[in-house]
C-alpha positions in Angstrom: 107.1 96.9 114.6 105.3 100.0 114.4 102.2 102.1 116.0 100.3 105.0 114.6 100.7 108.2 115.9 98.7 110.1 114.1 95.8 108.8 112.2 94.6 109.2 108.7 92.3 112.8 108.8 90.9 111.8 105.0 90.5 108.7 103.7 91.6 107.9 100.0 88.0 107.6 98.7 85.5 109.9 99.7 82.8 109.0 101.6 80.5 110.6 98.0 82.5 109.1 95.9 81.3 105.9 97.9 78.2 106.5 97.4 78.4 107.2 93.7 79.6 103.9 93.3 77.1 102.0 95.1 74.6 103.9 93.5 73.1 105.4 97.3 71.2 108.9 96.6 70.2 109.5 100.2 72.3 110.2 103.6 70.6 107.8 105.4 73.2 105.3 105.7 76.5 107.8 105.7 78.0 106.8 108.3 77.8 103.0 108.2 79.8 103.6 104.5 82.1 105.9 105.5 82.7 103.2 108.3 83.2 101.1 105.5 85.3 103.2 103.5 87.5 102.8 106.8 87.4 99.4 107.2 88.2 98.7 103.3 91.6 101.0 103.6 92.2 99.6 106.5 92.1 95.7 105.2 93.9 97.2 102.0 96.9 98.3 104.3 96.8 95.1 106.5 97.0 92.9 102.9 99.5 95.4 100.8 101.8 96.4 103.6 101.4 100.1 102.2 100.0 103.3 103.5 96.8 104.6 101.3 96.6 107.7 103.0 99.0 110.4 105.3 99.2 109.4 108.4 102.2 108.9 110.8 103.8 106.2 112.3 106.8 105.2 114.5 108.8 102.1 114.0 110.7 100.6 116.9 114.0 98.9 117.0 115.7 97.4 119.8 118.9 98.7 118.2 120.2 100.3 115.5 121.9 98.2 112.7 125.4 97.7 111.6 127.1 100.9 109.7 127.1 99.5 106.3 122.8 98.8 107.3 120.1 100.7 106.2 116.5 100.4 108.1 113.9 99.6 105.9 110.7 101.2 107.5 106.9 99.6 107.5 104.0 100.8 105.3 105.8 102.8 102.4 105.3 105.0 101.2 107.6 107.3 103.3 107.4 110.7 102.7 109.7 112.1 105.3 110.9 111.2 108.3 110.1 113.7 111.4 112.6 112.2 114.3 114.8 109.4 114.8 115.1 109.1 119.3 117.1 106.7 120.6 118.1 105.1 124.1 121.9 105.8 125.0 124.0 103.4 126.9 123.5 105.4 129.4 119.5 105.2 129.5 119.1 108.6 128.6 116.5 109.6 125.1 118.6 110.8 122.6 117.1 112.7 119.0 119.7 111.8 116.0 121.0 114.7 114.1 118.8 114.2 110.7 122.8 115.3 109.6 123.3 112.1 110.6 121.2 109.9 108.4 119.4 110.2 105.0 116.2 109.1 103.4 116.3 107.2 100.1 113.5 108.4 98.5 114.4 106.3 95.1 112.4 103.4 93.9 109.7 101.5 96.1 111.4 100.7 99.0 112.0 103.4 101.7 115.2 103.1 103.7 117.1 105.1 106.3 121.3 104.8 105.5 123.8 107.1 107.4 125.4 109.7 105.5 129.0 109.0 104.6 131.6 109.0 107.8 129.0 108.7 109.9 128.0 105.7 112.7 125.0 104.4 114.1 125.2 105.5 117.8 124.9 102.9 120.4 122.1 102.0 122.6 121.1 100.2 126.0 120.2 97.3 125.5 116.2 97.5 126.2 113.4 97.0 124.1 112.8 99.6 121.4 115.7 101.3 122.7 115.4 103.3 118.4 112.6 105.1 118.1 111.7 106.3 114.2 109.0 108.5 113.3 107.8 109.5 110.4 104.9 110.6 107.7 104.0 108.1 105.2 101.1 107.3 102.7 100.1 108.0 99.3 98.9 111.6 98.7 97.1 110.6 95.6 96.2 106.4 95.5 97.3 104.9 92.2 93.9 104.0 90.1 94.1 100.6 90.9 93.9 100.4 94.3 91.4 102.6 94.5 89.2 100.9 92.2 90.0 97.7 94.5 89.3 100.0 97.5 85.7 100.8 95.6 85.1 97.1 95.4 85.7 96.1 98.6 83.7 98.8 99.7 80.5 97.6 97.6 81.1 93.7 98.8 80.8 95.4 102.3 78.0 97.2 101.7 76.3 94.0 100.2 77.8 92.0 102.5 76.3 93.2 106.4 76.7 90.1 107.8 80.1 87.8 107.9 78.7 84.7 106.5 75.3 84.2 105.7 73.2 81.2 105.2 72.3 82.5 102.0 75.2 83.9 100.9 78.6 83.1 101.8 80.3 85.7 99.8 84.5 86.2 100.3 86.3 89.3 99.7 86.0 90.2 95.8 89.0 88.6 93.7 88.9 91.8 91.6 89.8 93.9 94.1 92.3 91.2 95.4 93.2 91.5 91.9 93.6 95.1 91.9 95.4 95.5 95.4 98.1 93.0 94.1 99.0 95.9 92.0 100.9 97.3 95.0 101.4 95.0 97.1 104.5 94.1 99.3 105.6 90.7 98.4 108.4 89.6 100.7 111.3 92.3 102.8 
């Protein structure tokens, strides 16, 4: 489980490169697509379980795992992780030493491990008693799921209306296609 602290400031695809591809020469309708360049990252990270852009986020834990864990954390990927707080036994907040804990940053997955000789620390027993924040998201987006980004901007520009009685279009499967690329199959 995770919340957004701070919010993507630029969005993958521009909102002129937007407009390039749907072929729009005025600035009439801006806003309404840079809403939809929005909207398209944001279904993109609801269907890939990745971050397109910077932005950071905190993942809650009701407790920390067992020493030979790691902690996978949401939406990779991760680029660094700003603060781990934590709820001691005693109720009081608590930041963990980063000497504590490491980042692999190898491969797709992004876990948290302790460093060797080191334990988790314990917590009360309350909900999201481990706190995790951090800065994730893809600095550059890979080509293909910005392509699929492009496309399901266009089938949104197209598309005003949810279903229509002349045309009851779904999400393009090209940029389905395309967002399967990077995609987050199973944990």
């Amino acid at each position: 489980m995770y919340k957004v602290i701070t919010a993507v400031a630029t969005e993958p695809v521009t909102t002129a490169n937007a407009k390039s591809h749907l072929q729009v020469t005025h600035a009439d309708q801006d806003r309404l697509i840079a809403a939809y360049v929005s909207a398209a990252r944001e279904f993109a990270e609801h269907y890939t379980g990745r971050a397109f852009a910077p932005q950071t986020l905190e993942m809650a834990l009701d407790c920390f795992p067992g020493d030979d864990e790691t902690i996978l954390l949401d939406m990779p990927p991760v680029a660094s992780i700003t603060h781990i707080k934590y709820t001691d036994t005693a109720g009081t907040e608590q930041t963990l030493s980063s000497a504590y804990y490491s980042l692999n940053l190898y491969g797709d997955e992004r876990k948290v491990a302790l460093t060797y000789g080191n334990s988790w620390p314990l917590t009360q027993d309350i909900p999201n008693a481990v706190r995790i924040r951090y800065v994730t998201g893809y600095t550059t987006l890979p080509k293909s799921p910005y392509a699929g980004l492009l496309l399901l901007i266009g089938h949104l520009f197209e598309n005003r209306q949810a279903v229509s009685a002349l045309n009851a279009n779904e999400v393009p499967l090209g940029a389905l296609a395309l967002l399967d690329t990077v995609k987050i199959w199973s944990k």
